[in-house]
C-alpha positions in Angstrom: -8.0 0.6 -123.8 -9.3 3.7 -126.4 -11.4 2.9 -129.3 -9.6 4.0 -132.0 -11.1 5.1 -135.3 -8.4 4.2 -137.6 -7.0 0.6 -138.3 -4.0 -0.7 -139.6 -4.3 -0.8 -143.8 -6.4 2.0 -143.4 -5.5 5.1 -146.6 -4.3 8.5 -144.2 -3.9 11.8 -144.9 -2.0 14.2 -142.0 -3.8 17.3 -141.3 -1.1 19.2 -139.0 2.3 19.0 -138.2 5.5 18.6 -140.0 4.3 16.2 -142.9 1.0 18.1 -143.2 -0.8 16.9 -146.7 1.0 13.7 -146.9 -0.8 10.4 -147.5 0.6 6.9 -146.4 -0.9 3.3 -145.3 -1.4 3.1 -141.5 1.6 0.3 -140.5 0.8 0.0 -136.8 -2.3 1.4 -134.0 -1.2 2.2 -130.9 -3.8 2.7 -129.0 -2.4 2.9 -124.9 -0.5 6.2 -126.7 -2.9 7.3 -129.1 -0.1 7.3 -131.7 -0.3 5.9 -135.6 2.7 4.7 -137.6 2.1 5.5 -141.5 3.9 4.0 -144.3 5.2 6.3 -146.8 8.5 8.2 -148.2 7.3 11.6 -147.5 5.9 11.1 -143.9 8.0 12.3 -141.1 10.8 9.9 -139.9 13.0 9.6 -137.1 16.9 8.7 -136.9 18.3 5.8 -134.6 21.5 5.6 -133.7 23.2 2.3 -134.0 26.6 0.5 -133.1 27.9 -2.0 -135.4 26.8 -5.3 -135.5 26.4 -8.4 -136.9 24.0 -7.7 -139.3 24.9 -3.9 -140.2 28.4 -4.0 -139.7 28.6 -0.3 -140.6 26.5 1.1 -137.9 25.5 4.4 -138.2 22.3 6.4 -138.1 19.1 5.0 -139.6 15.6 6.7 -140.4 12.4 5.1 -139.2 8.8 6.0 -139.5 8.0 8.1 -136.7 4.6 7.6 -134.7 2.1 10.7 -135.5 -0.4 11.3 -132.9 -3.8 10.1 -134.0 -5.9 13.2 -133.7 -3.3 14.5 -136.5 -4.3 11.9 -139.4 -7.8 11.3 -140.7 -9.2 8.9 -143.6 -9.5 8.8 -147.1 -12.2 7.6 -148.3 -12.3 6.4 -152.2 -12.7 9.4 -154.1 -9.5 10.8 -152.4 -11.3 13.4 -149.6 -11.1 13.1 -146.2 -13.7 12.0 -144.1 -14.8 11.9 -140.3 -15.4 8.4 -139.4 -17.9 7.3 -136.3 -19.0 3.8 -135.2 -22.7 2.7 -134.7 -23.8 -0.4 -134.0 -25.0 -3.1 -136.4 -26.7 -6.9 -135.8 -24.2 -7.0 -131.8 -21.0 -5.7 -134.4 -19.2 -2.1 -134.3 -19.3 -0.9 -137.6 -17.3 2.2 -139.0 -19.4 4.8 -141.6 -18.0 7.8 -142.8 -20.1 10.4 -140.9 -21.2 12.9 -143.8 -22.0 10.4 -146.1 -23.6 7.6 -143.4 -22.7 5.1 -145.7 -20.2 2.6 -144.5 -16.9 1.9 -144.7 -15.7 -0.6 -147.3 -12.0 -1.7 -147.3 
């Protein structure tokens, strides 16, 4: 499995692609695919098709948060600017730090 820089809770802010500039909260990691799904109104969505069912009797076609490859979103840190983040190794524990600041991450 890939170590992954970014966790789920985690404050985002695409850098390339469709919803370039947006921030969101990180939903779900996905690793095995390199792929992030971000929380947020603005953030680029997908539309599923669905038949009518028992609980939406209407069916129709329904937008989702799409998953945005991980390379395409990196963290905010408090004062709103976005930040490189590397992991170092503290007392047998990974630890994430911003890299231009070396200070480390607080959540």
């Amino acid at each position: 499995m890939k170590k992954v820089n970014i966790k789920k809770g985690d404050k985002v802010r695409v850098v390339a692609g469709v919803s370039k500039g947006k921030e969101g909260v990180v939903l779900k990691v996905m690793p095995s695919v390199s792929r992030v799904i971000i929380e947020g109104d603005d953030i680029r969505k997908d539309s599923k098709h669905t038949k009518p069912n028992a609980t939406n009797q209407e069916g129709g076609i329904i937008k989702q948060d799409a998953a945005i490859h991980i390379s395409n979103v990196m963290l905010v840190d408090s004062e709103g600017k976005t930040r490189r983040v590397g992991r170092r190794h503290e007392d047998g524990k990974s630890v994430r730090y911003f890299k231009n600041e070396s200070k480390e991450l607080v959540k």
